[in-house]
Structure formats: C-alpha cells, structure tokens
LORO-182901 format. One record per residue (C-alpha): x, y, z; residue in three letters. Coordinates in steps of 0.001 Angstrom, whole numbers, plus 500000, padded with zeros to 6 digits. Example, Ala and Ser with C-alpha at 12.3 -4.5 7.8 and 13.67 -1.06 7.14 Angstrom:
# residues 2
512300495500507800ALA;513670498940507140SER;
***
This chain:
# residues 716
645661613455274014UNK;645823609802274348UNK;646483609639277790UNK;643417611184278655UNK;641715608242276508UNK;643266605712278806UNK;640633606611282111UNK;637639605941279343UNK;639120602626277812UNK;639648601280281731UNK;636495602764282791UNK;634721600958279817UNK;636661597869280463UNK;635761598116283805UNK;632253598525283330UNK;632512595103281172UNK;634240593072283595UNK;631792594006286723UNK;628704593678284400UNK;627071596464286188UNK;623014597076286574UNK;622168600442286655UNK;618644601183287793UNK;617777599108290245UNK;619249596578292427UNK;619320593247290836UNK;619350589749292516UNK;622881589140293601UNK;624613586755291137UNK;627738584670292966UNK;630791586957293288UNK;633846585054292081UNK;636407584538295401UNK;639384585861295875UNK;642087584704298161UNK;644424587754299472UNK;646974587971302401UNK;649107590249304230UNK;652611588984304916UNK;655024590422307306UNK;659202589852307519UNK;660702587870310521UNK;663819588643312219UNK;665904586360310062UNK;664167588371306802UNK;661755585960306398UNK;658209586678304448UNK;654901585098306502UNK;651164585736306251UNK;650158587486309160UNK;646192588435307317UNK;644554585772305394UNK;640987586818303629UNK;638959584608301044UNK;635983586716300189UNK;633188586987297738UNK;631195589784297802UNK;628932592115295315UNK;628748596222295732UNK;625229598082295206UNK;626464601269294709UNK;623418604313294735UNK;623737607561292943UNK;622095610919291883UNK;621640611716288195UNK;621402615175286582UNK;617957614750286352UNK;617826614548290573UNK;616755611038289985UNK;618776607957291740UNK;620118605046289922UNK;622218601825291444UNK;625474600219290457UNK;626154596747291153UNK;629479594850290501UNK;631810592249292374UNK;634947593174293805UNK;637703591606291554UNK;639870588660292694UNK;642508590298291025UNK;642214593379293319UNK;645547594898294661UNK;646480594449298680UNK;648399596023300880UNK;648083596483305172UNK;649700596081308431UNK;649550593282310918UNK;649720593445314829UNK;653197594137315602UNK;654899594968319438UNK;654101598381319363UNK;650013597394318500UNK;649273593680318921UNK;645721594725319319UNK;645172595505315422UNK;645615594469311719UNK;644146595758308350UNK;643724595469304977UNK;643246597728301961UNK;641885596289298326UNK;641752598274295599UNK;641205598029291975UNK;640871599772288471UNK;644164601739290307UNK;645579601816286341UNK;642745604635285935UNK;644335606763288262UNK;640972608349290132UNK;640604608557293590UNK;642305606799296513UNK;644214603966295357UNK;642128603365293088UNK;638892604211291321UNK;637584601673293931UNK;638596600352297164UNK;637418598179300328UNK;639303599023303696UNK;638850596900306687UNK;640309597466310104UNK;640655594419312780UNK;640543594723316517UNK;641348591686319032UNK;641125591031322858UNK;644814589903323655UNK;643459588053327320UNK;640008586792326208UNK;640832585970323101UNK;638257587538320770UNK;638765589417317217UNK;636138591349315536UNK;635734593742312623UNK;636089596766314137UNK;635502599617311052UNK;634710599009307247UNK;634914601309304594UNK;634575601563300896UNK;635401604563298615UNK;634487605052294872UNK;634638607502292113UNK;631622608398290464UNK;633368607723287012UNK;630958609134284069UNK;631845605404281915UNK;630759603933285454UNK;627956605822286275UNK;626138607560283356UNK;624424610681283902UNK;626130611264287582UNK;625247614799289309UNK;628451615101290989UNK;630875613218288087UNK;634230612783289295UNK;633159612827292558UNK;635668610497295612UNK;632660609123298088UNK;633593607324300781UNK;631000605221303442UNK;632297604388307109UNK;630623601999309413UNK;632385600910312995UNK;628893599996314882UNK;628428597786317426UNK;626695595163314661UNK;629645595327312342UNK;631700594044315749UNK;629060592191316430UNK;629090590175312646UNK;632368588571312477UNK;633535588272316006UNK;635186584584316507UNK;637237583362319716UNK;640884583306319060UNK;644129582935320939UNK;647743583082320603UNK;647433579416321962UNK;644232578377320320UNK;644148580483317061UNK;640681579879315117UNK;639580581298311520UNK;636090583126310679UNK;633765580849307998UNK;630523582225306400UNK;629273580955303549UNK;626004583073303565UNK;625145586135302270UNK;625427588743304677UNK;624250592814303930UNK;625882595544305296UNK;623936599071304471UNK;626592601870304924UNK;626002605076306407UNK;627946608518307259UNK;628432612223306674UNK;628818612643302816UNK;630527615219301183UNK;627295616138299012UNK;624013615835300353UNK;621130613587298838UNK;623429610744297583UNK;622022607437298248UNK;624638605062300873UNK;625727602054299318UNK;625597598437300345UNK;628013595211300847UNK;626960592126299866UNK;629067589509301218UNK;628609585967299833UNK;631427584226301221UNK;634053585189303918UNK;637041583485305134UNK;639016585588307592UNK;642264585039309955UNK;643408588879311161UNK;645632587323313616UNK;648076584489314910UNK;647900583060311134UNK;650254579729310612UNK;653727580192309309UNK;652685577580306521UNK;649852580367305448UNK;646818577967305806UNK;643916578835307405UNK;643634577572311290UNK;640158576000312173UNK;637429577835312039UNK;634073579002313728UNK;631267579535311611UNK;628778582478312048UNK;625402582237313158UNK;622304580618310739UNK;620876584416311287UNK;621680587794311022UNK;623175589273314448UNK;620894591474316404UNK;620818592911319735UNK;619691590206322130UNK;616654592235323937UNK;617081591588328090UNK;614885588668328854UNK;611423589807330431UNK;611022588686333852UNK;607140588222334431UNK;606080589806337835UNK;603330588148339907UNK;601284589015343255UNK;600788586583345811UNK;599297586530349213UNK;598576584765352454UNK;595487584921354286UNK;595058584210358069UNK;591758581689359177UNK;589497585048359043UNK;590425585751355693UNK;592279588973356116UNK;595739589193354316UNK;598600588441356881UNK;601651588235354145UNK;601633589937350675UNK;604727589669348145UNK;604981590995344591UNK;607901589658342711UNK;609092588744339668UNK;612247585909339588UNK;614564584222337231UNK;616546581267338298UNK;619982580401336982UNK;621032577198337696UNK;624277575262337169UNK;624326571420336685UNK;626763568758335233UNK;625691567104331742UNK;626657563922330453UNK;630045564640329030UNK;631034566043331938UNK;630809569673331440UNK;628903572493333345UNK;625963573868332194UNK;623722576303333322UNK;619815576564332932UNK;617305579157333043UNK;613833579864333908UNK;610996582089335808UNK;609004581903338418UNK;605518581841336655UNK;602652584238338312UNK;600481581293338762UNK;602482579579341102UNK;601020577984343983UNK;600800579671347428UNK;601218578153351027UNK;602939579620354054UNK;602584580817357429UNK;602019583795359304UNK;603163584529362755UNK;603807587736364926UNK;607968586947365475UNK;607725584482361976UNK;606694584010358803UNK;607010582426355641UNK;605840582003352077UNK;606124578834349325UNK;605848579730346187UNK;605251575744344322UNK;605556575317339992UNK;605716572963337464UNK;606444569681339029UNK;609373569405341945UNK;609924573250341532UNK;609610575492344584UNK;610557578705346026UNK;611021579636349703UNK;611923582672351694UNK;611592582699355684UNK;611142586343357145UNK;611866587539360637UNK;611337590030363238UNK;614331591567365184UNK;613983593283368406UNK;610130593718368068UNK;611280596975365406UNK;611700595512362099UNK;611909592306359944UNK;614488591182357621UNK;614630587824355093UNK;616666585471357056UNK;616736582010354711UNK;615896581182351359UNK;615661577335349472UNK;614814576401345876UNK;613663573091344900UNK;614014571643341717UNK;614345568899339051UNK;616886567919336815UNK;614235567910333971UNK;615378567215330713UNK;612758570357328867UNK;615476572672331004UNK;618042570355331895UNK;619104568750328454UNK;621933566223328544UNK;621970565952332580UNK;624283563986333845UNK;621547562728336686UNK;618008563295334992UNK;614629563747337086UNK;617348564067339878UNK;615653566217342993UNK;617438569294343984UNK;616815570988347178UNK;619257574437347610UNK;619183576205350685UNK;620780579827352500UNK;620626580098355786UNK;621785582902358375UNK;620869585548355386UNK;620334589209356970UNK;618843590923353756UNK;616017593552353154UNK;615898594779357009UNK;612777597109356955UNK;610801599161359848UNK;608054597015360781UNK;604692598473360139UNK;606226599475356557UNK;606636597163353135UNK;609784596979351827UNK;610219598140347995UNK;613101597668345622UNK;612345598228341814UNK;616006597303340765UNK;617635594004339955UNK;619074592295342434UNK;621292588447342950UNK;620810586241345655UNK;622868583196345907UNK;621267579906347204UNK;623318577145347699UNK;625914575821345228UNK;624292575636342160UNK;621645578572342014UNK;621336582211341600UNK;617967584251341812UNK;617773587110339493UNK;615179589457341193UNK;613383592215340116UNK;610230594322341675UNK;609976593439344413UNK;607716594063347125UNK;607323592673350411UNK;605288592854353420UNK;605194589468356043UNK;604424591067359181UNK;601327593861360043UNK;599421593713357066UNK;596245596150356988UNK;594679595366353867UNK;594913594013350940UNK;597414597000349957UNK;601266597343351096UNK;601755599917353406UNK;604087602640354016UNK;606726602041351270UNK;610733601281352399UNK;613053601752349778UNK;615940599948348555UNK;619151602351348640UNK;619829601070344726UNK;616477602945344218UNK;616872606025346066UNK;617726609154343503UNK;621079610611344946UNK;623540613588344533UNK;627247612425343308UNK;628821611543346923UNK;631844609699347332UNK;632507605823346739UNK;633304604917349934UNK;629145605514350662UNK;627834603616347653UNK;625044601331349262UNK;623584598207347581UNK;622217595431350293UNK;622708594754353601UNK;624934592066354556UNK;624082588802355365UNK;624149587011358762UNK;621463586501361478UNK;619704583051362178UNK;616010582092361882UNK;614089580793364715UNK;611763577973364995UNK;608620577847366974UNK;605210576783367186UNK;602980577020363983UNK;599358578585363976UNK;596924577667360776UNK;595887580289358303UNK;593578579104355744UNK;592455580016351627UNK;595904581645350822UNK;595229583746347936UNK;597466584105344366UNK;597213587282342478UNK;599254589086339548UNK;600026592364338884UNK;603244594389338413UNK;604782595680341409UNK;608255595852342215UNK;610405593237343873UNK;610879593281347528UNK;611915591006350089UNK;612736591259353730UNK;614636589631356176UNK;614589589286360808UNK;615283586960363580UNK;613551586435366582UNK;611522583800368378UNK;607557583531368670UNK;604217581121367983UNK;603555580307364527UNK;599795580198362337UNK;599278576988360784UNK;598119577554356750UNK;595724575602355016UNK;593693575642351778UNK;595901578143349862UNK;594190578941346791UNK;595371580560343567UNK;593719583472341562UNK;595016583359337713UNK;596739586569336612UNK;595485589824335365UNK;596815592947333968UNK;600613592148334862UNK;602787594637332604UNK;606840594265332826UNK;609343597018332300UNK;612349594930330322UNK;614566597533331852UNK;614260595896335343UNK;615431592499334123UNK;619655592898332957UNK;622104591204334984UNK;623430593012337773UNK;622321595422341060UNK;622213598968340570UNK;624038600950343062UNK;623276604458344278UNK;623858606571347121UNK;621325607298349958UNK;620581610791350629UNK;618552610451353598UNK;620521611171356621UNK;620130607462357833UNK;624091605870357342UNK;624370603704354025UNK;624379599964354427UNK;627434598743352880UNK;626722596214349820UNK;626885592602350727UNK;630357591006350832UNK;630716589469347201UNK;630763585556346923UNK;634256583077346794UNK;633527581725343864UNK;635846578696342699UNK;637312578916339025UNK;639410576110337396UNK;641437576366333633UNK;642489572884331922UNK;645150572441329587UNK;644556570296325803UNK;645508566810328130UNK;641987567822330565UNK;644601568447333570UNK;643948571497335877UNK;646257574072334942UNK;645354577130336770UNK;643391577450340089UNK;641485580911340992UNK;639604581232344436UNK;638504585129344558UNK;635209587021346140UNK;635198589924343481UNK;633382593374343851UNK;633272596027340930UNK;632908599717341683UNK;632085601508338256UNK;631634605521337818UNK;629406606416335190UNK;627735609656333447UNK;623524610143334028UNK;621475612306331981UNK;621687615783332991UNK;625549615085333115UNK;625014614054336547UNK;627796611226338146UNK;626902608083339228UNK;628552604951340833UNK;627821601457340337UNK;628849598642342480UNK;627976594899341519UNK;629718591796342423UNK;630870589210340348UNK;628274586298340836UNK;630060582684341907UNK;628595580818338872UNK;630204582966336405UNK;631749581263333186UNK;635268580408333142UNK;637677579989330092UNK;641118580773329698UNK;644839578984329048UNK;647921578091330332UNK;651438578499329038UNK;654935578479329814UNK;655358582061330720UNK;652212583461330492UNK;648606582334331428UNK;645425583650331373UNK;641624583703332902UNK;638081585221332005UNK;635167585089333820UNK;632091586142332034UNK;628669587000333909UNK;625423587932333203UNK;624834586491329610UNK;628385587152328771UNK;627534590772328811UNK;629869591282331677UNK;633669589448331709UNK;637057590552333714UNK;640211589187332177UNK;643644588362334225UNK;646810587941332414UNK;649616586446334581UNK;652996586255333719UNK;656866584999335318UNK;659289587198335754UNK;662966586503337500UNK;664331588923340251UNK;668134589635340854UNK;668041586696343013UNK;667255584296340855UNK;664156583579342324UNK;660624583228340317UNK;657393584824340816UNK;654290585165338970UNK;651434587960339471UNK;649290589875337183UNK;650102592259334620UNK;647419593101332822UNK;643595593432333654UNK;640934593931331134UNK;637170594311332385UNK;633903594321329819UNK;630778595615330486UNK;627441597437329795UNK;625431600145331261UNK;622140598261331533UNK;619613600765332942UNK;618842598213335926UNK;622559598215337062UNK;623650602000335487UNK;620640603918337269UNK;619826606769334938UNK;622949606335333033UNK;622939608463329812UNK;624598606217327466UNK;621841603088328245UNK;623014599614326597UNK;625929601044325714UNK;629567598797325764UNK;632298599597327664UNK;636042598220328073UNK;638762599291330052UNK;642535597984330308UNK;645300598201332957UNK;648548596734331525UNK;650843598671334402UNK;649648596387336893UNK;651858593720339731UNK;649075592058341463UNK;648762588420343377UNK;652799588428343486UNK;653786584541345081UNK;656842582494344075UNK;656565580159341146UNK;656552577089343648UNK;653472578518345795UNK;650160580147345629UNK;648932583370346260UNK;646520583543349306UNK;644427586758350600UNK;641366586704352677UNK;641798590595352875UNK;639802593391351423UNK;642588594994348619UNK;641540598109346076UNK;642499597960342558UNK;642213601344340946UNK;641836599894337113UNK;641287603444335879UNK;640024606572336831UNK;636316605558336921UNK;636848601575337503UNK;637820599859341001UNK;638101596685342054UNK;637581594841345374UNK;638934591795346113UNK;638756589234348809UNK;639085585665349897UNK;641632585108347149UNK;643774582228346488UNK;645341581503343263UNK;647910579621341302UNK;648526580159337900UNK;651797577561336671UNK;652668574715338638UNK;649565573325339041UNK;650413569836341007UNK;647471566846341089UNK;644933569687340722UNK;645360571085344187UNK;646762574628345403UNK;650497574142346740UNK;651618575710349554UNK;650367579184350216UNK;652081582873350287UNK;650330585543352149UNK;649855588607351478UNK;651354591734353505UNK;647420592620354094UNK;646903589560355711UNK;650181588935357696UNK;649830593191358489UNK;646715591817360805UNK;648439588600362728UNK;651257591172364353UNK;649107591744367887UNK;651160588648369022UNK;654647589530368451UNK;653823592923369706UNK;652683591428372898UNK;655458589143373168UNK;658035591930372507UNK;656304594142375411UNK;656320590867377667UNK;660287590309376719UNK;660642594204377344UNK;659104594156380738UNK;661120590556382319UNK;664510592661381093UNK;663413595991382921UNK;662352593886385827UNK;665679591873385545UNK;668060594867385455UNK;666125596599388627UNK;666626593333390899UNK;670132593193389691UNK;670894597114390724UNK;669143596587394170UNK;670812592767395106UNK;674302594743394147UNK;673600597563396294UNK;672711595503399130UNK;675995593437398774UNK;677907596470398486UNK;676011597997402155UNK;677415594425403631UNK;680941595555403628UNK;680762598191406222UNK;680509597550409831UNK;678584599681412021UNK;680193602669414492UNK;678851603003417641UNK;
***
C-alpha cells in the first residue's frame, strides 16, 4: 500500500518542480541549462566525452480530457535529468545519440515518466553533422495531467524531416572539429502516428543549445563553434529567372532575329582579402537591343545596367541549319554586386569562341524549356532557361516551326549510353561584310529559352536605331530556374547528340599555414537514374560546372575534397588515403566517394519525388592510384559505377593529394587508359623489327645455297 503512494508523491513533486500551466500555452519563462555528456572508454581504459550538450528548453505538452476537451502542459526539462547514449565508434562513425530522462524514480513509461531522445548523423568527407531524428515520450500521469482521457497512457512524437536536419547542421571535421551555438528560441511542433487518435502533438521549445555529437576534445570542452542563423530555417525557394522577348528588325521593319530568354549570370571574382567570390544576377527584360542580321550571319547584343552586356553570334552551316557559334559577357566589377572586389569598377569582357551548340534545321526556331549552363570564359557561367531562338528566316513576328531540345523531349526508359543533353562544342564563326537593319525592337513575354549555333561565310546587315518596348505580361515557372540540365532520351528516330564534354575545372585545398596542399584538375560528368510519376525510369546527366566551390583538408594519411555546385545543393566528396604494397612502395588513390544531390524538376524531368534530397556512398572504391612521389594524370574518358543508379564520368584528370611541392603538380603517372592508346607505335615498330629478321633469315638461306652450288664443277 505505500508503494503505490510513491508514483503520486513524485508525480506531485514533479508537478511542483516543472510549475506546469494547464490550459493554455503560456509565454515561455527561461528554462534553467543543463550541461550533459556522453563519455566513452579508450584502449588504455580511459573515460572521455565523446557527446557534449548544454541545453535549455521548455515542453508544451497537449492533451484530451474526459470531457473531449484539450488542455496543455508546459514544464522545463530538468538539469538534473539522467543520460545515457552511444558515440560513433569503428563499426558506425557516422552516428551518436543521446537519451534524457527524468521522474525515472516513478517508474512509468520508458525510462522514465519523461524522456527526450536525439539521434546525430555526420558526413565523414564533407564534414557536416546534423540532427537527424528527435523524439520525446511522456506518460499521461493523472497528478500530471488532471482529467486525462487516456490516463496512464506512454505517447511518444517522432520528427526526422528535412528542417530538423536542416536546424542544427554545423561544418565539422576530424581535423577542424566545430561546436553548434544558439542562444535563441527555436520551436519544433512534433508530429506522427499516435497510438490514440485526437490527441493534440506536442511542442519543443528550445532556448539555448550547445551541441558537439562528434570529434569532442579529450579535455571535454567545447571546440569553437558556429552559430545558427538570426531566422528560422526554411526551404530556400529556386531563384526566379525573369524571361524577356527581344527582337531585331531589318531597314523595312520586318523582324529578321527573334530570341526569348531568360538568364542568370554567375560570376567568380577575387575580393580584397584574397578569397574567391562569386556574384549573381539576371538579365533584366528591358535590356537594350542591337545586332545584325545576315543570310550566312547573325547576331544579337543584349546591353544593361552600366558596362553589362550579353552576346551570342549565330551561324549557318552548309546552307541547312544554324547553330550558336560564340558567346561574350561584359561586365563591371561593381561594388552593389561585387562587394569587397579586389579591383572595383574593373571592366570585364568574357568570351567563347568555336562553340557548336543548339544546331537547328533552318527554316525552324529552336526551343528548349529546360535549364541549361554555358561556360564563358574563366570567370562566368550562364544559367539559362526558356529559351527560344530564331536568327535566320524569320516570317513574322512569331517563331516558326518549333525544334526541340532532346532534355525536353518526353521519352521511354532506354539505355544510358543514349542519354542526350547538348551538342558538343566546336565550329568557328566567320566574319564578313555587315548590312544595316534599323528600329530593333525589345519585347517581354514568357517563352522558353533557346539558342542556336552555325558557321559559314556571307554579307552582313548593318543595325541601327534599336529601340526597346518595356515588358508586359511576362509570367515565370520557378521550376525552370534550379541548377543543372535535365537529361532525357530522344525518341525520334534521329541519333541522340551526345551531351557536351564536361569542363576541366581547376580545384586547389590549403593547409592552416595558406600552403597548397592538394591539387585536383578533373572534367566531371554525372549520370543519375531516377523514378517519374507513373513509376516510369528516367536518367539524368549533368556536369559538374568549373566554378564549383572547393573545401576540403589535408593530413598525414588521409585527405579529402568537396566540390559543391549549384547553391550548394549539389556536392561530390573524394576521400584519399596511403596505403603500402609488399614492396614497400607508397601509393595514394581514392577510397571513398560520397555524392549529394536533389531532384529539381528542371534537372529530374518528371521525377516523382520533386525537391527531394538524395545521398549516395561508395567506400569499396581504388580510384586515381599514383605513387606517393607523383601525380595522377588521365585525359581519358573512365566510368565509375557509384551505385546501381549513380555513374560517374571522368576526364582530363590530374591530381595530387600529399606531397604537394611549391604548389605545383610533380611528376605525372598515367593511367593504363591513357598509355592503352599510345601502343600504335611499338606495334609498328615490332612489325618493322619482325619483317628486317624475316627478310634477314631469307637472304641468309639463299647466299648459303649459292655458296654451297659453288663447290661442284660442271660435267660435260
């Protein structure tokens, strides 16, 4: 009889100690701290922290009453709260958790009358952790929570979304280990399958948060921290791309060029402490228009703000269609969306040549709805989205018969060896003789990008007096504006055009001391199968873009790289490491490959799961094998099957990852691809060899028998 008094005293005691509001949700008072830690044992039987966690933090807990009404709980979580957990360990270095619990005397439910769980996830090459899953259980105690429907009750609330990941995600490293610091409230509102229906989810109010999951300090101090964000996390909505008309008119006022586009430029500069930097903007629909016409040429100038300019030269080839064959974009270092350059109001001028892109029957317009990335130059990429082109035999004022761009032809699932994207570059402009065309005309509207590209040679129209028209009615899909090109297979019986050989981009790591520690030269091409609605397959094949973001570290034995692209929605991770063979000898390559990305609608075309996160690993993996005391070199094509569903194509590579000397490559190792190709030579001198031997051991046979005939004398 008195131990069933004991629940009732604690519950009471309980109720005293969290000072609980029952009715409605008060105004958060502060939430005393408390300071709790995992520790692990060493080798040599040692106890460490491996989880350090300061927190403050209130619950609103919602229930039903008899009555069918709802009422609300609220109390802190105790600093005196029991702990126990795991950390990451060899057989899971990827995880750690933590389990607090309290009023555990009482004896109801798990651990505990209440409890908070959290579960920790990291990124070993990247170095990112994250909250992964939350989840807090309760018993609806009678003391705790008078009147309660379903008294006695264990509920329990799980919640492992993208914005918990999203809320307390810092950068972290074995190498460079950092804390998480928030000293503002943040709210998390729970919700899940309950095991009784109509009761109310709780909510988490956390006041203060000081978190280390991982790499924590023998000394069990916190390591320096990032801070979270002045605002609550939300998902960053793609940035809308405005999409404006322009056209060209010849000297009788008839349309000779027409171009609907819309165009975001990302470009990279240096700022004043050295660093790179990269700035964005749009080409507004009320830029100005001049440009020429021509039967063999033509060309269009798109002019903005003040220094800014866009240029794309089109071409005829073989008097049967027209492709874009150069590009250039002008620009200042302005400091509105260049702040801290190094070289302010300094003029830009980026140009392609020799492009080969958007080849379309002349007679037609050329039409791609889809993103696609153009590289100009060194410094800038165009993000470009509906496009729609027409330079050469223009009717009207409307496009004509409509080409389409193979990322926006609806396919079948075919194989991946016929994914298309756009035609590769290479063919030359040529110069000639300009004719005037006069009162260019500027108009808006929303059409999809397109852009063309030919060679050939003929007269050119002068144009003059190029007017502009301000915009009307222009209405953007935001799906058309993410990061990369969609790729789809063509089902018309004309053969695929294979995508566009994917940019050497040049990547560099420094150590703490600012000296170049790693050195990464690689053209990079992802080839991603994906689910569409109506469970159809699909394959996606974007390349990674030169002026991606690089971060990573060096170490002793291991070393590591990311490259991150398009917003940082998109990042591939190496890991390299040194190993010894029987020979003594060391070598380096990659073990481990970890690739990030999302199924934006403009890349994942008619992907079922849009927006949605994906991450793959390969830790089975011997790739870019060189000795320690050279680089790895290879201008080859090679296929990386990651998984099942993700490939990788790489080319133009040449990396060193330890031993960097005076921040050059040292002396380079080929791979088999490559030296495979350079045998034709050998071959040839083997045959040669071969043949002077036959030849050789024939005039030998024949001088001997001739000798031999000399020692007889003739009968007669």
């Amino acid at each position: 009889p008195k131990m069933s008094v004991i629940p009732t005293i604690l519950a009471a005691l309980c109720l005293l100690t969290f000072g609980p509001s029952v009715g409605q949700q008060m105004e958060d008072p502060s939430p005393p701290i408390g300071h709790f830690k995992v520790t692990t044992t060493t080798l040599l039987g040692k106890h460490v922290p491996c989880l350090l966690l300061d927190i403050g933090a209130m619950y609103h807990v919602g229930y039903t009453k008899t009555d069918n009404s709802t009422a609300t709980v609220s109390f802190p979580l105790p600093r005196n709260s029991s702990v126990s957990g795991g950390c990451a360990h060899l057989t899971d270095e990827r995880h750690a958790h933590m389990d607090l619990g309290f009023d555990s005397d009482a004896g109801l439910g798990k651990r505990g009358t209440f409890g908070l769980e959290l579960v920790f996830e990291r990124e070993l090459i990247p170095g990112h952790f994250w909250l992964s899953k939350i989840t807090i259980y309760y018993t609806l105690n009678p003391s705790m929570f008078p009147n309660a429907k379903f008294s006695g009750a264990v509920m329990s609330f799980t919640d492992s979304t993208k914005f918990i990941k999203d809320l307390f995600r810092t950068s972290s490293s074995v190498l460079s280990p950092h804390a998480y610091l928030c000293d503002r409230t943040q709210t998390l509102q729970f919700s899940s399958e309950l095991p009784h229906p109509g009761i109310p989810a709780p909510t988490l109010s956390i006041h203060y948060i000081h978190l280390q999951p991982f790499s924590v300090p023998n000394d069990g101090h916190f390591s320096p921290h990032k801070t979270c964000p002045h605002v609550e996390p939300t998902p960053t909505p793609s940035p809308v791309i405005p999409v404006g008309k322009f056209a060209l008119n010849d000297s009788k006022q008839n349309p000779c060029f027409l171009l609907s586009v819309g165009v975001m430029f990302h470009v990279e500069y240096t700022a004043t402490d050295n660093t790179t930097r990269n700035a964005t903007y749009v080409l507004p629909r009320n830029s100005t228009v001049t440009g020429s016409c021509g039967d063999s040429k033509a060309e269009i100038k798109l002019a903005f703000f003040k220094g800014f300019n866009l240029t794309a030269s089109f071409a005829t080839k073989s008097n049967s269609s027209f492709e874009l064959v150069s590009a250039s974009v002008g620009y200042r270092l302005d400091q509105k969306l260049f702040p801290d350059a190094a070289s302010p109001k300094k003029a830009v001028n980026e140009v392609e040549k020799d492009k080969s892109l958007f080849q379309t029957d002349l007679g037609k317009s050329y039409l791609c709805k889809s993103v696609q990335f153009l590289d100009v130059g060194r410094t800038v990429t165009l993000e470009v989205v509906s496009l729609h082109v027409q330079p050469f035999e223009v009717k009207s004022r409307n496009f004509s018969e409509v080409s389409e761009c193979a990322q926006d032809v609806p396919v079948t699932p075919t194989p991946i060896h016929n994914a298309t994207t756009i035609p590769a570059f290479n063919t030359t402009a040529v110069t000639n003789t300009m004719v005037p065309i006069s009162n260019a005309t500027v108009q808006t509207t929303t059409h999809p990008p397109n852009t063309t590209n030919t060679t050939a040679t003929t007269s050119m129209v002068p144009i003059s007096n190029a007017t502009t028209i301000n915009p009307s009615n222009t209405t953007i899909n935001p799906s058309n504006t993410t990061a990369v090109p969609t790729t789809t297979i063509m089902t018309t019986p004309k053969p695929p055009t294979p995508p566009p050989k994917p940019p050497q981009g040049h990547y560099k790591v420094k150590n703490a001391k600012g000296q170049v520690c790693l050195l990464a030269d690689m053209g990079l091409q992802f080839k991603v199968n994906y689910t569409k609605t109506g469970k159809k397959k699909g394959t996606a094949v974007f390349n990674l873009p030169k002026t991606a973001n690089c971060i990573g570290s060096c170490g002793t034995d291991h070393s590591n790289l990311t490259l991150m692209f398009y917003g940082d929605t998109f990042s591939v991770s190496f890991e390299f490491i040194k190993t010894v063979k029987g020979n003594g000898v060391g070598h380096f390559h990659v073990s481990s490959l970890e690739i990030s990305y999302t199924e934006v609608p403009s890349l994942f075309s008619g992907t079922a799961n849009p927006d949605a996160r994906r991450h793959v690993t390969n830790n089975t993996l011997n790739l870019f094998s060189a000795d320690l005391d050279k680089s790895y070199k290879c201008n080859a094509n090679v296929t990386t099957a990651v998984t099942k569903d993700v490939t990788i194509v790489t080319s133009l590579v040449q990396l060193q990852p330890f031993g960097i000397k005076s921040g050059n490559f040292s002396s380079a190792e080929e791979c088999s691809e490559d030296s495979s190709g350079n045998n034709t030579v050998p071959v040839i001198i083997g045959v040669v060899i071969a043949a002077v031997v036959v030849l050789v051991f024939v005039a030998y046979i024949v001088i001997n028998k001739r000798k031999q005939g000399s020692n007889y004398r003739t009968l007669n």
